[in-house]
mmJSON file of the N, C-alpha and C atoms, coordinates in Angstrom:
{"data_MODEL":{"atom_site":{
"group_PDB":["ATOM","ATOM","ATOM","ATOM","ATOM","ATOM","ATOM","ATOM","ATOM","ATOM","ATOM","ATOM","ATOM","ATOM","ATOM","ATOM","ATOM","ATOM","ATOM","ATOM","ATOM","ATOM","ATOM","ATOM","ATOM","ATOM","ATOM","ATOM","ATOM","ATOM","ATOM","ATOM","ATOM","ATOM","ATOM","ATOM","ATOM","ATOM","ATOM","ATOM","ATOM","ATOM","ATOM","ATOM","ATOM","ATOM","ATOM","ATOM","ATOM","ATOM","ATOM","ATOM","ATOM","ATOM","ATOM","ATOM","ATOM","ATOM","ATOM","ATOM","ATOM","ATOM","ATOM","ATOM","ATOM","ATOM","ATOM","ATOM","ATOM","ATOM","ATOM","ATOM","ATOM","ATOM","ATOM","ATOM","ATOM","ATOM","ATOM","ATOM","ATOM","ATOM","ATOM","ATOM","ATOM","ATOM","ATOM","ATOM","ATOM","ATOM","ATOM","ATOM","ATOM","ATOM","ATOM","ATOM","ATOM","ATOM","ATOM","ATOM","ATOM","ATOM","ATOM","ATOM","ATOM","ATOM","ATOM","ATOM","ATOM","ATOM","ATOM","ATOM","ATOM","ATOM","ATOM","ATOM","ATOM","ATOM","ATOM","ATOM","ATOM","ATOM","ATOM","ATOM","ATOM","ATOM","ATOM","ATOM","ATOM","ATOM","ATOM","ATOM","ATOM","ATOM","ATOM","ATOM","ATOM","ATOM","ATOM","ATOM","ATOM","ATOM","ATOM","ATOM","ATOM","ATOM","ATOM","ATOM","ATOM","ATOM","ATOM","ATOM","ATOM","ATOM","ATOM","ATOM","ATOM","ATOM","ATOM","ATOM","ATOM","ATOM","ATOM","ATOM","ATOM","ATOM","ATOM","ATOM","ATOM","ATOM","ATOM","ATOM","ATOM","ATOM","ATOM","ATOM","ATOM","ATOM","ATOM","ATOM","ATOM","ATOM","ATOM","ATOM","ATOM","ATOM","ATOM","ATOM","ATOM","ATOM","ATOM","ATOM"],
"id":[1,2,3,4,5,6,7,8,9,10,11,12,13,14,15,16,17,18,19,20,21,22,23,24,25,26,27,28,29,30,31,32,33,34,35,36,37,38,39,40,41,42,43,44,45,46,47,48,49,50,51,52,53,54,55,56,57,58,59,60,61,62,63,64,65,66,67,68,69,70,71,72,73,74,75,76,77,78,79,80,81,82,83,84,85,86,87,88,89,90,91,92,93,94,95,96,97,98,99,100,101,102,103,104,105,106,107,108,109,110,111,112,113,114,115,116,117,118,119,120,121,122,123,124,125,126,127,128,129,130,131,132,133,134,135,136,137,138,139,140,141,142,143,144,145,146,147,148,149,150,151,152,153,154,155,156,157,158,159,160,161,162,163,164,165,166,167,168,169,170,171,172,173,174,175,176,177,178,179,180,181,182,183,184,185,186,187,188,189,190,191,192],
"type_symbol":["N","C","C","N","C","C","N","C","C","N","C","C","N","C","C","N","C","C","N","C","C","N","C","C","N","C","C","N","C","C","N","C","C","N","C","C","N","C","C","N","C","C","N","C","C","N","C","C","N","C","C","N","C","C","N","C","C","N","C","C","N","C","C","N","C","C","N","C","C","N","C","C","N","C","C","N","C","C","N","C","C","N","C","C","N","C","C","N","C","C","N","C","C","N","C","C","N","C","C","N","C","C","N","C","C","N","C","C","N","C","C","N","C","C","N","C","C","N","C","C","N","C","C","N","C","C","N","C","C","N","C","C","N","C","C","N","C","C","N","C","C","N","C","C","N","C","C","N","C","C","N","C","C","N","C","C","N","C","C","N","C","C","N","C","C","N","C","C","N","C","C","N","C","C","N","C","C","N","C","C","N","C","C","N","C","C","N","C","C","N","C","C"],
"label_atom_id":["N","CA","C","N","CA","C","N","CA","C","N","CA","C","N","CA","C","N","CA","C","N","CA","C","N","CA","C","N","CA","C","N","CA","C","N","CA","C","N","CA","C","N","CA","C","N","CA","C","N","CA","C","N","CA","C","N","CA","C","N","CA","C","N","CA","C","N","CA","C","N","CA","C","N","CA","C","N","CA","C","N","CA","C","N","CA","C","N","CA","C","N","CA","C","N","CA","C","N","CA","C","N","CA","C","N","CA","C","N","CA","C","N","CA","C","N","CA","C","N","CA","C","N","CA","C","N","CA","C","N","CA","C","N","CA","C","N","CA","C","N","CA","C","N","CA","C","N","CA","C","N","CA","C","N","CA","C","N","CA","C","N","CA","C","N","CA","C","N","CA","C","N","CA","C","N","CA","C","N","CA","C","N","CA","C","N","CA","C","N","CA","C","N","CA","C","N","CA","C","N","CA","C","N","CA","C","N","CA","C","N","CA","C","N","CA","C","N","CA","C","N","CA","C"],
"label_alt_id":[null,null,null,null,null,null,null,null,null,null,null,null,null,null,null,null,null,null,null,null,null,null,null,null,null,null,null,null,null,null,null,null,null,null,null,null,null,null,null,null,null,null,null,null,null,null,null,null,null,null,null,null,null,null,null,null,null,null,null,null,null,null,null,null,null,null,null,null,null,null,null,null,null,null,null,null,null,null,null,null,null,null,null,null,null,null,null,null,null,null,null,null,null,null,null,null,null,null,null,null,null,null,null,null,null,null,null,null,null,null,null,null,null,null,null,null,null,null,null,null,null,null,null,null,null,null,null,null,null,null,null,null,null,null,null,null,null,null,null,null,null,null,null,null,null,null,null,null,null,null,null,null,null,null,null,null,null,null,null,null,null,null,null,null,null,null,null,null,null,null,null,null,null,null,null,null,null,null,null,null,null,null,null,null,null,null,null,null,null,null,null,null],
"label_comp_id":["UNK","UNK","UNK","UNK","UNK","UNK","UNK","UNK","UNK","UNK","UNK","UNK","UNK","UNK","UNK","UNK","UNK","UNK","UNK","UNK","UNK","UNK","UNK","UNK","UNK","UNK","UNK","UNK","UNK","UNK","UNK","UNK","UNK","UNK","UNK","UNK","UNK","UNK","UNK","UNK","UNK","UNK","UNK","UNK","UNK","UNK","UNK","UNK","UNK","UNK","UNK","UNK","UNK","UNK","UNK","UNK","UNK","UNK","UNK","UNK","UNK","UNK","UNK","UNK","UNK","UNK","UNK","UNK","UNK","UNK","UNK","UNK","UNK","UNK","UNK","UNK","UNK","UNK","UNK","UNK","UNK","UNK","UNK","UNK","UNK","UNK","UNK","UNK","UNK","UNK","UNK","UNK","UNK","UNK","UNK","UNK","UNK","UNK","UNK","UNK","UNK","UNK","UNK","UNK","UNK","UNK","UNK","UNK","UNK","UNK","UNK","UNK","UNK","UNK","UNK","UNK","UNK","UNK","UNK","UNK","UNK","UNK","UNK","UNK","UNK","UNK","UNK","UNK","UNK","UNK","UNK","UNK","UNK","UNK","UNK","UNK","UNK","UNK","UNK","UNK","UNK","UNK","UNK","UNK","UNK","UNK","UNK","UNK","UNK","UNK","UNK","UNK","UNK","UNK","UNK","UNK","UNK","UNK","UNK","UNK","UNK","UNK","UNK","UNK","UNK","UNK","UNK","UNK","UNK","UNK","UNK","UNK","UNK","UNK","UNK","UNK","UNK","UNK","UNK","UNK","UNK","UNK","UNK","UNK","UNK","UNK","UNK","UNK","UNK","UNK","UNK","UNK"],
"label_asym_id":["A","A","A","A","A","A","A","A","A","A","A","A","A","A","A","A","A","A","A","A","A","A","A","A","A","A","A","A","A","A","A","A","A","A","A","A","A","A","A","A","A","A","A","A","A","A","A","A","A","A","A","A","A","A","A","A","A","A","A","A","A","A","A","A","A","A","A","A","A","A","A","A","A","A","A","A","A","A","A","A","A","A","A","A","A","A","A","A","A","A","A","A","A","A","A","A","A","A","A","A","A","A","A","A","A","A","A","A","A","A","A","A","A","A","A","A","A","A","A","A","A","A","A","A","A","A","A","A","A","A","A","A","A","A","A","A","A","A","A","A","A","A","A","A","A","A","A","A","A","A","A","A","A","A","A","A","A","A","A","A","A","A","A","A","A","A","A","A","A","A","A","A","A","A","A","A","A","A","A","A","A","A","A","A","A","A","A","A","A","A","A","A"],
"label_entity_id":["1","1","1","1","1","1","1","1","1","1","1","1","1","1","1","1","1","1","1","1","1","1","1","1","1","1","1","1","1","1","1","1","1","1","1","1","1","1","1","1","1","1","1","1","1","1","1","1","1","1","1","1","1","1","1","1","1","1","1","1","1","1","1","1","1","1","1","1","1","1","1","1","1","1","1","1","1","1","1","1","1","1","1","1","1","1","1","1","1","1","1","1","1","1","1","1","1","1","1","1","1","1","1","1","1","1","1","1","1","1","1","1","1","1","1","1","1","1","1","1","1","1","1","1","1","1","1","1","1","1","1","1","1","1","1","1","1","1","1","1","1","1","1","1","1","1","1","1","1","1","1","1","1","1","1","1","1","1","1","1","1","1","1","1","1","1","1","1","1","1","1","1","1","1","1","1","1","1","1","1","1","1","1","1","1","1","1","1","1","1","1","1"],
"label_seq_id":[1,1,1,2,2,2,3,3,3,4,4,4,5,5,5,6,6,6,7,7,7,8,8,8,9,9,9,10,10,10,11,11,11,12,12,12,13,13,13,14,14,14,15,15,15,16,16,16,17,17,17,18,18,18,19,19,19,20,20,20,21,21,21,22,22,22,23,23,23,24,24,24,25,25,25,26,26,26,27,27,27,28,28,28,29,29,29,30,30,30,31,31,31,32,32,32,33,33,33,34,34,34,35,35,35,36,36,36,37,37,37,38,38,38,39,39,39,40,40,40,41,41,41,42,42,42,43,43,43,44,44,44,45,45,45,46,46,46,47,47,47,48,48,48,49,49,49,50,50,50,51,51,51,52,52,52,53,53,53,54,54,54,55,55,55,56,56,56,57,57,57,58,58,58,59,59,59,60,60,60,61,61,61,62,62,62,63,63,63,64,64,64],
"pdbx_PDB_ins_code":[null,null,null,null,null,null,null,null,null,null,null,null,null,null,null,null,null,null,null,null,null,null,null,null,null,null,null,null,null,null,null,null,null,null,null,null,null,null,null,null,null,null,null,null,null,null,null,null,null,null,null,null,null,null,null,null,null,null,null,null,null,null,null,null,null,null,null,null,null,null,null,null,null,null,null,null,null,null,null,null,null,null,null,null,null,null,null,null,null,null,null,null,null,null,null,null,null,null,null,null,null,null,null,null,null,null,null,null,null,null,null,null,null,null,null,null,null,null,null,null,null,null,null,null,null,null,null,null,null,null,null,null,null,null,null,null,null,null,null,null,null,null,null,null,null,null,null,null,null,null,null,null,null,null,null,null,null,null,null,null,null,null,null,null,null,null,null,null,null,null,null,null,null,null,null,null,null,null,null,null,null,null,null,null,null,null,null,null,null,null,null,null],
"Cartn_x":[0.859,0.0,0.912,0.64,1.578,1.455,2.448,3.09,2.239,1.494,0.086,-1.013,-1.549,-2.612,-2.581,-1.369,-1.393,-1.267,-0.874,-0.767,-2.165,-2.454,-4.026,-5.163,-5.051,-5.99,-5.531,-4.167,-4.023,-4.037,-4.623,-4.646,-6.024,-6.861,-8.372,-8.784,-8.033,-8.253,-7.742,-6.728,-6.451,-7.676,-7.604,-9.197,-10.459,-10.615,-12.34,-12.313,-10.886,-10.535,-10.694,-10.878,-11.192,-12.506,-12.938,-14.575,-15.192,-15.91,-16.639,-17.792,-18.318,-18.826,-18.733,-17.497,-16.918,-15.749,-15.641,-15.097,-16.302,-17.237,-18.151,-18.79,-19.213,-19.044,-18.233,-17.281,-16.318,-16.285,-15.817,-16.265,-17.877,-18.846,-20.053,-19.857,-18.901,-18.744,-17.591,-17.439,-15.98,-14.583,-14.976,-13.191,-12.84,-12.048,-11.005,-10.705,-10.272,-9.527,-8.728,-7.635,-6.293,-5.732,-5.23,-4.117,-3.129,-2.282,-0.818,-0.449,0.892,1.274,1.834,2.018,2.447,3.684,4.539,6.104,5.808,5.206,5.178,4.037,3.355,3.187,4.173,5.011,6.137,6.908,7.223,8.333,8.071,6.406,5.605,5.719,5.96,5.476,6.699,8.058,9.782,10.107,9.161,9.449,8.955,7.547,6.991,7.542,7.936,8.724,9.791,11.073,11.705,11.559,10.861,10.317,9.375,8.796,8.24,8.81,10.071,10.8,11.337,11.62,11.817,10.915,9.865,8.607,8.532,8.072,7.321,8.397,9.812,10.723,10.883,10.369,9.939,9.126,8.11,6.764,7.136,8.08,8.411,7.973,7.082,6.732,8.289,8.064,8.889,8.511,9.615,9.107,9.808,8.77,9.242,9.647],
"Cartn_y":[-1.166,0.0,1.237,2.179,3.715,3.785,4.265,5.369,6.422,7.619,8.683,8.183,6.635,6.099,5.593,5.225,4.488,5.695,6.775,8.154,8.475,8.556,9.26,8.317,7.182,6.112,6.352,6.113,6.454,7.516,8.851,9.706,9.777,9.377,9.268,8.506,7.64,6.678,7.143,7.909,8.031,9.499,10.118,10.942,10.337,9.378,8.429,8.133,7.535,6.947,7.916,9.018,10.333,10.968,10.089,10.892,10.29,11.018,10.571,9.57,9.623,8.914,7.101,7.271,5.888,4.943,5.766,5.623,5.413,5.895,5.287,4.066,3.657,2.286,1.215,1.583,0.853,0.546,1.438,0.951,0.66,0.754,-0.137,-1.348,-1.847,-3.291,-3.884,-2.933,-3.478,-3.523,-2.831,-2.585,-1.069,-1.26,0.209,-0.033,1.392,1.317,2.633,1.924,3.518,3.348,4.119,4.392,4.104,3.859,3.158,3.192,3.94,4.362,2.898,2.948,1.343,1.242,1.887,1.746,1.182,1.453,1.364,-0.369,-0.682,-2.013,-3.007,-2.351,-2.888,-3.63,-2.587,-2.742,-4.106,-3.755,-4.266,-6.422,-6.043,-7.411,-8.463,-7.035,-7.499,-8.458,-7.422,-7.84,-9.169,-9.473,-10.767,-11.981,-11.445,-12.394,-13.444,-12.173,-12.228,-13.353,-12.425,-13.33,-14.388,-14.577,-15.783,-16.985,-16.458,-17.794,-18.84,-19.021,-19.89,-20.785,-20.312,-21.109,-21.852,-20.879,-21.371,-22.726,-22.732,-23.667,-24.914,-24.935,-25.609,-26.648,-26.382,-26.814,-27.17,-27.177,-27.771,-27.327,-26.142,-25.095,-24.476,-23.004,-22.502,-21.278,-20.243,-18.666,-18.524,-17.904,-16.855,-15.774],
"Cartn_z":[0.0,0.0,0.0,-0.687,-0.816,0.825,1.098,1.967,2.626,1.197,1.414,1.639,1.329,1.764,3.102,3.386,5.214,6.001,5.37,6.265,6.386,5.36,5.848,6.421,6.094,7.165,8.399,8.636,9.787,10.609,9.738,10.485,11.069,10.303,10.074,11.141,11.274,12.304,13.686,13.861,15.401,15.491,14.198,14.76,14.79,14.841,15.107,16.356,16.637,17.624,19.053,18.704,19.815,19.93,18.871,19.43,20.859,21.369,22.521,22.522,21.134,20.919,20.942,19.89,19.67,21.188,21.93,23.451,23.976,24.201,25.153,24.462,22.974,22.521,22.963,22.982,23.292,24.81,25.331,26.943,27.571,26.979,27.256,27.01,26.072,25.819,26.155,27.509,28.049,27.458,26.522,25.736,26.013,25.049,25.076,23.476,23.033,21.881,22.016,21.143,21.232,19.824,19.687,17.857,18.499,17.808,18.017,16.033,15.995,15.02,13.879,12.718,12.074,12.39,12.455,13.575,14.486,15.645,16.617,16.756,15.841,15.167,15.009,14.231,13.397,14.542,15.495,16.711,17.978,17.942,18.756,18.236,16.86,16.565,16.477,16.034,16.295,17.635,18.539,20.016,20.175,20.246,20.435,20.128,18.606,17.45,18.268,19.1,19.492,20.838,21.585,22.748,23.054,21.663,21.497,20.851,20.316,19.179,20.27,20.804,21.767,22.342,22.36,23.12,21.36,20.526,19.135,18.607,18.662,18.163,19.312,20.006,21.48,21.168,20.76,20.06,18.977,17.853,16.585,15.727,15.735,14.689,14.475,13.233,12.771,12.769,13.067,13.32,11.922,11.2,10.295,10.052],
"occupancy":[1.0,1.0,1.0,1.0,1.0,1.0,1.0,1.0,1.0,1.0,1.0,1.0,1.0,1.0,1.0,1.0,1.0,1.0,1.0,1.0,1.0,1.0,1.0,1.0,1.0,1.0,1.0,1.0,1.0,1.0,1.0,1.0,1.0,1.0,1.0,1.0,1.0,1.0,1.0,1.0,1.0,1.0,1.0,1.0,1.0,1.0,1.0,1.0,1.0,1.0,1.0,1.0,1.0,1.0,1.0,1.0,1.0,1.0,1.0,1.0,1.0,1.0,1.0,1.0,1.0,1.0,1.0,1.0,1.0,1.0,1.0,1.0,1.0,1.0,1.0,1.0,1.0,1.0,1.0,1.0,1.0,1.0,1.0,1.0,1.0,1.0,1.0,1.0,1.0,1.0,1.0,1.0,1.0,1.0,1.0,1.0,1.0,1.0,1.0,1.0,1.0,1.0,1.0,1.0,1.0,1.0,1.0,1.0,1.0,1.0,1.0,1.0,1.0,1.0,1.0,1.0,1.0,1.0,1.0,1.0,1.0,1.0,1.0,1.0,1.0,1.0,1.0,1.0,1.0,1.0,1.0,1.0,1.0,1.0,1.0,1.0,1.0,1.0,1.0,1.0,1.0,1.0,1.0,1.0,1.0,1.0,1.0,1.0,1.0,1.0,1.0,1.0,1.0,1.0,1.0,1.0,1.0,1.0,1.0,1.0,1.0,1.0,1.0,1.0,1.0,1.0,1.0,1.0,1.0,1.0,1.0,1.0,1.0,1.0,1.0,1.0,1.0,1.0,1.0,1.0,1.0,1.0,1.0,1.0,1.0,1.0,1.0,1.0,1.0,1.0,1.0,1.0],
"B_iso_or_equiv":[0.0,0.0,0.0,0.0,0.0,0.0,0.0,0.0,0.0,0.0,0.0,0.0,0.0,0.0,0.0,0.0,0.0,0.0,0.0,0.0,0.0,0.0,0.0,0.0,0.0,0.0,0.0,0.0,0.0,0.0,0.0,0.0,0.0,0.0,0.0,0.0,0.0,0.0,0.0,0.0,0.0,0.0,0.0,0.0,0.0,0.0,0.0,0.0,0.0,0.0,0.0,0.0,0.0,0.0,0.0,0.0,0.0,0.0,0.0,0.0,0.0,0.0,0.0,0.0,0.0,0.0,0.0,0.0,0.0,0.0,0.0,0.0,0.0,0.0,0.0,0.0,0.0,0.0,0.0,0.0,0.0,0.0,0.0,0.0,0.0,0.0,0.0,0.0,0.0,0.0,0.0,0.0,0.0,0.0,0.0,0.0,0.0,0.0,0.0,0.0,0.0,0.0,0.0,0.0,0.0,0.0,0.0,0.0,0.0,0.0,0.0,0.0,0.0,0.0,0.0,0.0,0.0,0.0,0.0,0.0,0.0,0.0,0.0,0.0,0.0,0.0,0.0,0.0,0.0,0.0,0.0,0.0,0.0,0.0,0.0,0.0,0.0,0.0,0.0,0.0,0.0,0.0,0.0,0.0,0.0,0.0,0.0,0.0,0.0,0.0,0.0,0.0,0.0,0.0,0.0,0.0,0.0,0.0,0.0,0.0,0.0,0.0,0.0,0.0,0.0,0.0,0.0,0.0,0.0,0.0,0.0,0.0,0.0,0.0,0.0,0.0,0.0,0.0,0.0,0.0,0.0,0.0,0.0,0.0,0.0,0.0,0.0,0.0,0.0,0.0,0.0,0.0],
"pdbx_formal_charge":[null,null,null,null,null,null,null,null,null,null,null,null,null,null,null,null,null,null,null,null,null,null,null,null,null,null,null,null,null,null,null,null,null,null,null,null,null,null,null,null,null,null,null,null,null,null,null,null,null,null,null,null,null,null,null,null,null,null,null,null,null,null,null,null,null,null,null,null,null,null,null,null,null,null,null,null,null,null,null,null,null,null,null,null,null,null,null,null,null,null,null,null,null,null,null,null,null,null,null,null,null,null,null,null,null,null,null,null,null,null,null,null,null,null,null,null,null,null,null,null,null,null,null,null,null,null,null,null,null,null,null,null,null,null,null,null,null,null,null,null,null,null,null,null,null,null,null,null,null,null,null,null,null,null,null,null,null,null,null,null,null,null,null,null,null,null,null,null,null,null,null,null,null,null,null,null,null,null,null,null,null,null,null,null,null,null,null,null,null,null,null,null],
"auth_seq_id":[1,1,1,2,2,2,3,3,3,4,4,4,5,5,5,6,6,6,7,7,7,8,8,8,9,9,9,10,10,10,11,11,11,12,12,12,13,13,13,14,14,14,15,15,15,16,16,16,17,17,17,18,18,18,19,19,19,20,20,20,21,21,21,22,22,22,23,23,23,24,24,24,25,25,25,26,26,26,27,27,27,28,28,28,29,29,29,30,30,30,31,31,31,32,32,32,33,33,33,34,34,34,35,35,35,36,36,36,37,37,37,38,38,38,39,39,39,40,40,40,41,41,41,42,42,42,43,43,43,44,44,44,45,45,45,46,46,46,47,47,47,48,48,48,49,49,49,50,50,50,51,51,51,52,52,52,53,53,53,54,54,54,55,55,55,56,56,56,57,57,57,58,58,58,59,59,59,60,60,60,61,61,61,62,62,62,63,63,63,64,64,64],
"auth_comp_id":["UNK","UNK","UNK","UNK","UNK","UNK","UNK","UNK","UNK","UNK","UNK","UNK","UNK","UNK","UNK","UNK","UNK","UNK","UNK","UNK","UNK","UNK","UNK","UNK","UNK","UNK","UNK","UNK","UNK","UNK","UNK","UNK","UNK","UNK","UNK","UNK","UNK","UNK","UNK","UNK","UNK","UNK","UNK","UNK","UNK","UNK","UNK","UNK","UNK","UNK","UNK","UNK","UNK","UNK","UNK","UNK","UNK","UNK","UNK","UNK","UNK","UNK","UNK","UNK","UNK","UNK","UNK","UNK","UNK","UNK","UNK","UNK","UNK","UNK","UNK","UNK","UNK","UNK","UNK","UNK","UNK","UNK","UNK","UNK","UNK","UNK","UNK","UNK","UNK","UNK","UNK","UNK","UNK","UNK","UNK","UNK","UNK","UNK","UNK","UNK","UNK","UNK","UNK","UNK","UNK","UNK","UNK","UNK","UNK","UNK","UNK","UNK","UNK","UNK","UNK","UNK","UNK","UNK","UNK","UNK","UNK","UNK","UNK","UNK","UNK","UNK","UNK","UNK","UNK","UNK","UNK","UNK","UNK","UNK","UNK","UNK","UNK","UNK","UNK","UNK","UNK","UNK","UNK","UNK","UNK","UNK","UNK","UNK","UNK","UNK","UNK","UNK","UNK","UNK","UNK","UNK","UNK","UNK","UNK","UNK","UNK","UNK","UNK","UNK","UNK","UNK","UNK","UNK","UNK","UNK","UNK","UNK","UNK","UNK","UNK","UNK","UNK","UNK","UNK","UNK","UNK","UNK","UNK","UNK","UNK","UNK","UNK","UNK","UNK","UNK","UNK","UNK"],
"auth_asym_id":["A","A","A","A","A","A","A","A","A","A","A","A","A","A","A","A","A","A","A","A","A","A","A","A","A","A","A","A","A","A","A","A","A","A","A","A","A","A","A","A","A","A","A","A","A","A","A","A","A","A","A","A","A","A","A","A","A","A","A","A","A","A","A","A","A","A","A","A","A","A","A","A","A","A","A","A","A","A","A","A","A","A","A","A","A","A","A","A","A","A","A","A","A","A","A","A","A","A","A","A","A","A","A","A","A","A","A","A","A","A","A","A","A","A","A","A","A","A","A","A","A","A","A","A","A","A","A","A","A","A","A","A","A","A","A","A","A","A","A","A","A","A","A","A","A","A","A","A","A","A","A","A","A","A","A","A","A","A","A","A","A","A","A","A","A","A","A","A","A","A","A","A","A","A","A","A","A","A","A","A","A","A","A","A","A","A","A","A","A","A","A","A"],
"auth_atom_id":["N","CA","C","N","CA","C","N","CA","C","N","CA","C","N","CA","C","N","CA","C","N","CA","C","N","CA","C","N","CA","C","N","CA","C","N","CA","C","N","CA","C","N","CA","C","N","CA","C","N","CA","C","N","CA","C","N","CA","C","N","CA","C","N","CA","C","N","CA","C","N","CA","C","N","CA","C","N","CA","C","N","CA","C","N","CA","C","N","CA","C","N","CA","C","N","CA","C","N","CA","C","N","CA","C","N","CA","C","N","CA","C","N","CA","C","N","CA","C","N","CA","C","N","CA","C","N","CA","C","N","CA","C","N","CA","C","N","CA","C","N","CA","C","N","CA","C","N","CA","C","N","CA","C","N","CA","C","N","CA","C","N","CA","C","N","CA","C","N","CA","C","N","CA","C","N","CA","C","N","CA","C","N","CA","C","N","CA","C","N","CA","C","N","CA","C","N","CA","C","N","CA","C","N","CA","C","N","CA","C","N","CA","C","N","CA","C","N","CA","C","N","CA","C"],
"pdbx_PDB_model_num":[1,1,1,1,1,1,1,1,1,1,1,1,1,1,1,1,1,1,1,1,1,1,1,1,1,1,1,1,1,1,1,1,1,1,1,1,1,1,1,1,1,1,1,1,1,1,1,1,1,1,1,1,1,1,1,1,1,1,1,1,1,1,1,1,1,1,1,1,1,1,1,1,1,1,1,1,1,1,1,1,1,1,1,1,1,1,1,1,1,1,1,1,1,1,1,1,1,1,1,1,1,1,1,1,1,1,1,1,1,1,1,1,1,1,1,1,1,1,1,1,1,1,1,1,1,1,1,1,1,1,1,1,1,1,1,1,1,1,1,1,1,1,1,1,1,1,1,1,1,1,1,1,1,1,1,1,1,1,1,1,1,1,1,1,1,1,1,1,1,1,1,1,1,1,1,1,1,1,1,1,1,1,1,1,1,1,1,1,1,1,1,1]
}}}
């Protein structure tokens, strides 16, 4: 996906993500929701990767 299209979803999206509206949805049904940037995705999923390859090669699967 371009670069200007994930920018602007994502901008679109951390502004939905602030209405009062769509927060009190969300917490009536016991959740939460927050924006979290695609870096900060990216980093998030490095980490797991990381700290999960051990358990996952344990089990005889394969981390990709």
């Amino acid at each position: 996906m371009p670069a200007p299209a994930i920018a602007r979803l994502s901008a679109l999206t951390k502004r939905v993500l602030a209405m009062p509206e769509l927060i009190k949805a969300y917490e009536d049904l016991g959740a939460s929701a927050w924006w979290t940037s695609m870096e900060d995705i990216a980093s998030y999923r490095t980490a797991q990767k990381e700290r999960l390859a051990p358990l996952i090669r344990a089990s005889g699967a394969q981390v990709d």
